[in-house]
Each structure stands twice: as C-alpha cells, then as structure tokens.
N, C-alpha and C positions, 0 to 999 in steps of 0.2 A: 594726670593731665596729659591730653594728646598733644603734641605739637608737629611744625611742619616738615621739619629735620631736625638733626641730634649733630650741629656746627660745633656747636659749645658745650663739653662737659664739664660743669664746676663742682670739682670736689675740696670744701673747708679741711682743713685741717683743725678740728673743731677743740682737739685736745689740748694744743699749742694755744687756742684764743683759750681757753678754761684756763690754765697753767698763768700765761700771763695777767687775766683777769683777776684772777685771787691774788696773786701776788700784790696786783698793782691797789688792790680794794682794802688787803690785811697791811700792808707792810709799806705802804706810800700816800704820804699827805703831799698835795701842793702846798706851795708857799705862798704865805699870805701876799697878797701883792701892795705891793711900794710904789710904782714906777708911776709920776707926776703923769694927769691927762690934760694938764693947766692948756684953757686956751683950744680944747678940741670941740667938738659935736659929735654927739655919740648917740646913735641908733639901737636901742634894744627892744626886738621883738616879743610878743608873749610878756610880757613884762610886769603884767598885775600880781602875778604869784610864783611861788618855783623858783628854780633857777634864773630863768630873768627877772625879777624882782630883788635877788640878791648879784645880781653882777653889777644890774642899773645902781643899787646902794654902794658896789664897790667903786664904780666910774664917779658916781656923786663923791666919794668920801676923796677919790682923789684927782677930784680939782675937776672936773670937765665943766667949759663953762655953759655950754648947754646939752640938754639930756633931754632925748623922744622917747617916751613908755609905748611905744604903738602895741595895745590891745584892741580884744574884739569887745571890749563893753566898757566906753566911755569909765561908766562911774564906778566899773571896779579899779581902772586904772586911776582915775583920782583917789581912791582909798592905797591902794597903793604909793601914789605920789607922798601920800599923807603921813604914812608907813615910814618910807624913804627920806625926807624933809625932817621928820622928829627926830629919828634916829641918829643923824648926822650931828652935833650939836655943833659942832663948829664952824657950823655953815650957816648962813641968816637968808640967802639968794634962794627962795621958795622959788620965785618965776623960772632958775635954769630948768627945771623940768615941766616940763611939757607932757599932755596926754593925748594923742593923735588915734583916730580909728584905723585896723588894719582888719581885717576878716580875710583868711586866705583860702576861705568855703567859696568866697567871691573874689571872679576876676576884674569887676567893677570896682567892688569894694580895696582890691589890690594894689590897680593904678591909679585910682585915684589918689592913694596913697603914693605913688609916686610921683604924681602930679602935684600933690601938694609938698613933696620934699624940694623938688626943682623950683617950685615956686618960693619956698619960703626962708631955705634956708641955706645961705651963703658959703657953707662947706659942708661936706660931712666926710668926719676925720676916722671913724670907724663905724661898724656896722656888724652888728652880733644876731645873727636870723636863729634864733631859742625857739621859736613858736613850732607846735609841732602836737601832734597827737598819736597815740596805740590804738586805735578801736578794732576788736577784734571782732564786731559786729559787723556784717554788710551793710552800706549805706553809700548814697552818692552824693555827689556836687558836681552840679554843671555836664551829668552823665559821667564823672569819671569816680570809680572810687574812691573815696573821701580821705585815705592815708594817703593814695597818690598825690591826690589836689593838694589837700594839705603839707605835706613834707614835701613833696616834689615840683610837681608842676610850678606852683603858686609862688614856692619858696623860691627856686630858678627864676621866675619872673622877678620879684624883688629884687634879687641880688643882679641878675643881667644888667636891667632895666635900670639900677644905679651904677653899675659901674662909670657911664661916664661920667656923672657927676662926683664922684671921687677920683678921677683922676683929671676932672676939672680943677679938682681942689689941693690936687698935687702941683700942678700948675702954678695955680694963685698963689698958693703958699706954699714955696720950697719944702719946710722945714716940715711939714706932716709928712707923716707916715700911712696912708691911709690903707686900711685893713679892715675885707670883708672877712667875717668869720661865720659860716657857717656848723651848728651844733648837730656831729654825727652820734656814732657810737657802736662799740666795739661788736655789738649781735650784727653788725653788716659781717662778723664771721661766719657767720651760724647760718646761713641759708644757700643752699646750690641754683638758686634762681634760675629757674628749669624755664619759668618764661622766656628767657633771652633767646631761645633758641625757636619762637614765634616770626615769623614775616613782622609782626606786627607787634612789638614787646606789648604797646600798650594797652591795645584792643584784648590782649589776653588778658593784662591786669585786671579789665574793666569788664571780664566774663564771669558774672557770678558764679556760674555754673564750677568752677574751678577756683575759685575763691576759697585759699586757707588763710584764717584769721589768726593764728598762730606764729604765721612767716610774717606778713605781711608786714609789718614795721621792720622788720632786719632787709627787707628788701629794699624798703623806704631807704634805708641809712646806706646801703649799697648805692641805690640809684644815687644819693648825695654825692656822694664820695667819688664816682665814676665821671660825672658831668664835670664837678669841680679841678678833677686832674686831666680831664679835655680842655676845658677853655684855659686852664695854666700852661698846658704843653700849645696849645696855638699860640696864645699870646707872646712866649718865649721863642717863639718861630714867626710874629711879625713886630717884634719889640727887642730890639738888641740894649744891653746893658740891663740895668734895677728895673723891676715891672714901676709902673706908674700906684699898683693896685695892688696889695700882697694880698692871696685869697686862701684862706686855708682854713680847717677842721678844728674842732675842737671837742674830744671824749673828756666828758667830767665823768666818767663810770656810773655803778649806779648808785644812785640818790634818793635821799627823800625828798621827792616831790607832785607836783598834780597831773603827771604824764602819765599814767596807769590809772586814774579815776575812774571808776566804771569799771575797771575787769577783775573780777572775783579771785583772791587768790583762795587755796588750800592750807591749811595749816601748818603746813611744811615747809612749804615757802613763803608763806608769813614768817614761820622764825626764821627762815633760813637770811630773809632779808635783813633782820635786826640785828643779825651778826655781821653780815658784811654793808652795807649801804651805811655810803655816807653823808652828814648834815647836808642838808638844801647850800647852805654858806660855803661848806666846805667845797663840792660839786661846783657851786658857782667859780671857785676860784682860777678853774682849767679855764673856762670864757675867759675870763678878762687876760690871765696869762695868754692863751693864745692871739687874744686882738692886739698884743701888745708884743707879739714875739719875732715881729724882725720879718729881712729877707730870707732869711734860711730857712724858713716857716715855709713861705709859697709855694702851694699846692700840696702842703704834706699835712699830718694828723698831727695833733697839739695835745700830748696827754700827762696832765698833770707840770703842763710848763714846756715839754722838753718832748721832739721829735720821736714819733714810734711809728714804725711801720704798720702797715694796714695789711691786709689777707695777702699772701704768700702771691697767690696765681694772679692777684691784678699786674704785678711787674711783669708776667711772661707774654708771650708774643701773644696765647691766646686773651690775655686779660688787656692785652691793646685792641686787640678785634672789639670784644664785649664793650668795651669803652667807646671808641671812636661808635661803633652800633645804638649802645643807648645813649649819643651824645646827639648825631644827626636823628635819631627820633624827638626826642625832647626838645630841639632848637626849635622844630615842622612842629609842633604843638606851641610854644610858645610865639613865634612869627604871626600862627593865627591867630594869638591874641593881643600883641604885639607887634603889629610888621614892621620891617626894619630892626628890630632891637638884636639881630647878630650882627650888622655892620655896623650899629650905634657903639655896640661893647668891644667892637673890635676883633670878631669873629670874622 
C-alpha cells in the first residue's frame, strides 16, 4: 500500500499478545457474575445471538428492571427475547425486555435509534455496544467499507450520541453508575495499521484497491480502542473529580460465536479453535464484568473482570499522535452525521 508519508511506524509486538492470549484462553475463566443490576436500564447491542444474547440473559438474571435487545431483525430479536424470558425461571416481568431496531449498515437506521432512546427511556444505566462483524469480503455501506461502518464509524456514533443521556442519568440518579462498554478485542495487536500514515486515514480504508480482508477487523478493534482513550483523556481534562460516564473495553477472547459467519476456516484452525475458544456464556461474562467494573475501569481494557493493558506502543508519545489523529478524523466523519454531537458529549 502507497501512502503519503511514513509519520508513523507501528510495530506489534505480536509474540507478547500470542503468549498473553493462550494463557488468558487455557488457563483463565471469568467469574461468573453476582453483582445486583436491580433498578437499572441496560442497552445491549447485537443482541439476538452470541455474545449479546448471553450478557442480555446475564443482566436479566440479575435484576435489571428494564433491558433493550437492539438488533437488526425485529423478529430474530423477539426469539431471542423468548430465548431469554424462558430461561430465567425466576423471573415472571416478560415486558423488562424490549426489542428495538438498530442496523448500524445505516445511519438513519442508527439515530433513529437514538432518537428513540431519548425519547423513551428515562435512564440508561449501562450500555454494552457487542454488535459488530469480520467480513473479510469487500463491500460498502454508505460508501464506506462495511467493517469500518459497522464497528467504527456507526458504533462511535451510538456511544457519543448517548453519552449525554447517561450522564443525564447520573444526574437524576445519584446512585448509578453508568457505563459505556464498548466490545474490543485482543487482534487490535496484530496489525501495523500502515493506513494511519494516509492524510486521509479514512479514504485509505475505503480504497478498495488496497483493501486486505485479513487485517481489517484488528484494525476495526484498534480504531475502537484509539477513539475510546481520546474521548476519556479529554473528558478527564474538562471534568475534574469521578467522570459522569465510565467508558471502557471489554475482550471476552475468543469465543463461540456468530462473529466469523461467513469466513471459511481450514482444518487446522477448525481444530485449533476447539481447543482454545470459549463457550458463547463463558465470553459473555467479560461484558457484563466490565459494564459493571467501576471508576478504575475508565478508559482501560476489561479482560476477564480485571484491567489489562492494551498494545505496548499506544502508551508511547508516538501512540498519542496516532490517537489524537484517528480521534479528530472520526469526530469530522461523525459531526457530518451528526452535527453538534462533540460538544453534545463534551468534546
């Protein structure tokens, strides 16, 4: 791939995420989670299957009095719901859960979904953004490549675009805790993201011509990860004392679940998966652990419960450049679909 200067060299330290990866996959279960959600509102994305479909069953089992499945097909998310409701037996309140449209192919279909959160619903006490796809096929939405839309762009618009009303509802009610959690994951090691070093990060993304479907969801998970620890470092520079809003990551490793649908594996890493990947339930467990993990949480990675650093070089001076770089590109992409929504979030 040509680019326009060589500002930024990123070298992973790919061994170090391998090493920590197996360890964390062979040798570390999360703990199942306990901690009462009695009395919140709780947002989970992607929700009809996967791992959102098992965190939404965790937040049900404890206690949350209402619960939004927002999927992209209505009626797989009422099977879901249905899913969720039986399973619970000790719970009889079918109406706490709710099935709302979210499609994040569309930016229509996105806010309006936010539109109908401010309209409808008096708090929301956490918010778990799961939704997400691998397609290692070229294809677009909205002109932009469809991993970007989807995990990036779309998913930043969600979470921005609520933050005030969660920290409205820090407000109203002292006593929440409200916490965005967005769902990364540890292959943001694994790529040198050679785009960053484009005038134009995005317009490279959206070049076919240089389009590897291989990278591209570790880059996705990068880009996450990079915007989320901008808008924590600002907000910490216009918010003195507890944020209003704890934002942070959450790696449930890897899993069985419907996020690789579509991409053929090889025999070898078919088995190699069945040795290390764990249950959809078990995976679920890191989301709710991290929507539930406090101040100390904001802005860091959530793995397995408990605080893990992310790629080595984002803490160095150059992974602040790369940061604050793909932070002001991404906000100029969102603004134009959203104006206003950096000074709405407190950007």
């Amino acid at each position: 791939m040509t680019t326009e200067t060589s500002e930024f060299s990123i070298n992973p330290k790919i061994g170090v995420g391998l090493v920590t990866f197996i360890y964390d996959q062979l040798f570390v279960t999360p703990k199942y989670p306990t901690q009462s959600v009695a009395g919140e509102t709780i947002i989970v994305t992607g929700a009809n299957v996967g791992l959102g479909l098992e965190t939404a069953r965790h937040f049900y089992r404890l206690g949350c009095a209402r619960m939004v499945l927002a999927v992209r097909t209505i009626s797989k998310g009422q099977k879901a719901k249905e899913n969720i409701v039986e399973s619970i037996k000790q719970r009889k309140d079918a109406d706490a859960v709710e099935v709302w449209q979210l499609d994040l192919d569309s930016t229509d279909s996105t806010l309006g979904f936010v539109r109908w959160v401010n309209a409808e619903l008096p708090r929301v006490d956490k918010v778990v953004e799961n939704a997400g796809i691998n397609s290692r096929t070229w294809a677009t939405a909205e002109g932009f490549e469809r991993n970007i839309q989807v995990n990036v762009v779309n998913t930043c618009l969600v979470a921005m675009a609520l933050l005030p009303k969660m920290t409205q509802t820090k407000e109203r009610y002292p006593d929440s805790l409200p916490t965005l959690t967005i769902v990364s994951s540890g292959a943001h090691r694994l790529t040198k993201f050679e785009e960053v070093n484009a005038s134009d990060i995005y317009a490279q993304l959206n070049n076919e011509k240089s389009y590897k479907g291989g990278e591209r969801y570790q880059i996705t998970k990068l880009l996450e990860i990079l915007v989320v620890r901008e808008v924590v470092s600002r907000h910490s520079v216009a918010n003195s004392g507890a944020p209003p809003v704890i934002i942070n990551l959450a790696n449930p490793g890897l899993c069985t679940s419907e996020l690789d649908r579509g991409v053929k594996s090889g025999a070898i890493v078919s088995f190699l998966r069945r040795w290390f990947e764990r249950t959809t339930e078990v995976g679920a467990r890191t989301l709710v652990l991290a929507a539930c993990a406090g101040f100390n949480s904001n802005g860091e990675s959530v793995v397995d419960g408990k605080i893990e650093s992310v790629e080595s070089w984002i803490y160095t001076d150059m992974g602040q450049r790369v940061q604050k770089k793909v932070f002001d590109q991404t906000l100029r992409i969102l603004e134009n679909r959203k104006p206003g929504i950096g000074a709405e979030a407190g950007l």
